[in-house]
C-alpha positions in Angstrom: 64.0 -98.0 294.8 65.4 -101.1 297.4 64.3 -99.8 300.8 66.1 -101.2 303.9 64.4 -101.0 307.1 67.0 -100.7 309.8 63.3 -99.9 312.7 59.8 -99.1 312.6 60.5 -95.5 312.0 64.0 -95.6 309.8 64.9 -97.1 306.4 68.1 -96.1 304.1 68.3 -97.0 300.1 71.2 -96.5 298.0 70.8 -93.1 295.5 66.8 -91.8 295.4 65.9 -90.2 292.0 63.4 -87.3 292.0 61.0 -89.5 290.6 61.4 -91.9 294.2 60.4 -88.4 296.2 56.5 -89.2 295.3 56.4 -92.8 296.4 58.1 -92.0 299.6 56.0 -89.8 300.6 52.7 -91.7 299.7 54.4 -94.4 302.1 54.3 -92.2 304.6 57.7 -91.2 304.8 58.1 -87.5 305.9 61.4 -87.0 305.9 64.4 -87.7 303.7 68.5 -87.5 304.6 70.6 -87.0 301.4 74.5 -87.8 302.5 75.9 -87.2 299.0 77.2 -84.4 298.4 75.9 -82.1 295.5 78.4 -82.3 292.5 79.5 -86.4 293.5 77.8 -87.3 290.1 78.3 -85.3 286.9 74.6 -85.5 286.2 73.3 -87.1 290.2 70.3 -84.8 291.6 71.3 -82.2 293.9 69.9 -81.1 297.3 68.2 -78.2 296.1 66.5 -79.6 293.3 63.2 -78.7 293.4 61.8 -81.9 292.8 63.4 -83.4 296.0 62.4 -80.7 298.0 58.6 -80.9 296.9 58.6 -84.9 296.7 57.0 -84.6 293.1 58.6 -85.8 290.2 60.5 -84.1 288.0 63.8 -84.1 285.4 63.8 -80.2 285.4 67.5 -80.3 287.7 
């Protein structure tokens, strides 16, 4: 996962993977924006996977 820091308190990175969600938040990061919308890649994680929800890894979506 390539993080970009744009300030102190925001970064953007091209497509996250469940499997980022756990490093993210043990960075500290609270919070995470998805702009791509659910269905843009055949077999792309969607919003309400649970895995990005929770920030713990999974391949269950």
């Amino acid at each position: 996962m390539k993080l970009v820091s744009v300030s102190d308190t925001f970064a953007v990175s091209p497509q996250l993977e469940p499997s980022d969600m756990r490093g993210l938040a043990d960075a500290g990061f609270g919070t995470v924006i998805c702009n791509r919308p659910d269905g843009e890649e055949p077999c792309g994680p969607t919003a309400g996977c649970p895995a990005v929800r929770r920030r713990q890894p999974s391949r269950e979506c």
